[in-house]
VOKOL-564796 format. One line per field, with one value per residue (C-alpha): x, y, z; residue number from 1. Coordinates in nm, 2 decimals, padded with zeros to 4 digits. Layout:
east	(X|...)
north	(Y|...)
up	(Z|...)
seq	(NUM|...)
This chain:
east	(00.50|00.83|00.81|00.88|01.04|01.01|01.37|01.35|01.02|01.15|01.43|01.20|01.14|00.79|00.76|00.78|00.39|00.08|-00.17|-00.15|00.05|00.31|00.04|00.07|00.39|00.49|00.87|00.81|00.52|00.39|00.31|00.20|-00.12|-00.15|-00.18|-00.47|-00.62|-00.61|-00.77|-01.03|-01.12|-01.13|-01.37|-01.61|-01.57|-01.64|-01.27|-01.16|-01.34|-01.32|-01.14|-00.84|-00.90|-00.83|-00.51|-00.36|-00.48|-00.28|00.01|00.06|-00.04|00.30|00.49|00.32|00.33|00.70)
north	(00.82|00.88|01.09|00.90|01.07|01.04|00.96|00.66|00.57|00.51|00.31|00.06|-00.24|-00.37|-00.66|-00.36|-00.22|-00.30|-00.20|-00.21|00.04|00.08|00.23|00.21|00.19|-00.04|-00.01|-00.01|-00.08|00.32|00.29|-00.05|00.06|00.36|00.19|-00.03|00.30|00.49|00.13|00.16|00.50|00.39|00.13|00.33|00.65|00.36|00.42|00.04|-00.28|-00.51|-00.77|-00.53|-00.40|-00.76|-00.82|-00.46|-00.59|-00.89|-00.79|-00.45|-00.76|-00.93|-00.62|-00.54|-00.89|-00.94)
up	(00.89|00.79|00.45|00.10|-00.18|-00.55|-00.60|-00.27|-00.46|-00.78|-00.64|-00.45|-00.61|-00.77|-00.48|-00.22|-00.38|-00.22|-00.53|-00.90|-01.11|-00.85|-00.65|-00.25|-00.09|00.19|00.23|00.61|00.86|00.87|00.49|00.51|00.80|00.60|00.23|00.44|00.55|00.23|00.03|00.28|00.18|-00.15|-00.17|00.08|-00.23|-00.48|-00.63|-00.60|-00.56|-00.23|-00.41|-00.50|-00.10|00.03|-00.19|-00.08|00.32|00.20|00.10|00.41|00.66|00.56|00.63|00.96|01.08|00.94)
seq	(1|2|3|4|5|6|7|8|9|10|11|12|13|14|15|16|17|18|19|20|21|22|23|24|25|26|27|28|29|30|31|32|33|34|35|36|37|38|39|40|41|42|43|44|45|46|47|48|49|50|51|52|53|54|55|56|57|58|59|60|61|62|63|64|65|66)
């Protein structure tokens, strides 16, 4: 996965997040798979609900399918 920094993060725009509070990344199809993976872990930790899981599946399944 190609690496993000926090000045290319801050220039993304809100519509290119996966998760609330500008949380998970999806500029490309790496950190759209790996914003699945990382909601996965979260909801199996009890970090995140399975509703917010589905919209973040949602939203990285548009960018890997796109």
């Amino acid at each position: 996965m190609p690496t993000l920094t926090a000045a290319q993060r801050k220039k993304l725009p809100k519509s290119e997040f996966a998760g609330p509070g500008k949380s998970y990344p999806i500029p490309d199809k790496a950190h759209a798979a790996d914003a699945k993976a990382r909601a996965a872990q979260a909801v199996k930790a009890g970090r995140m609900s399975k509703s917010q899981e589905s919209k973040i599946d949602a939203k990285a399944n548009k960018k890997l399918d796109g």
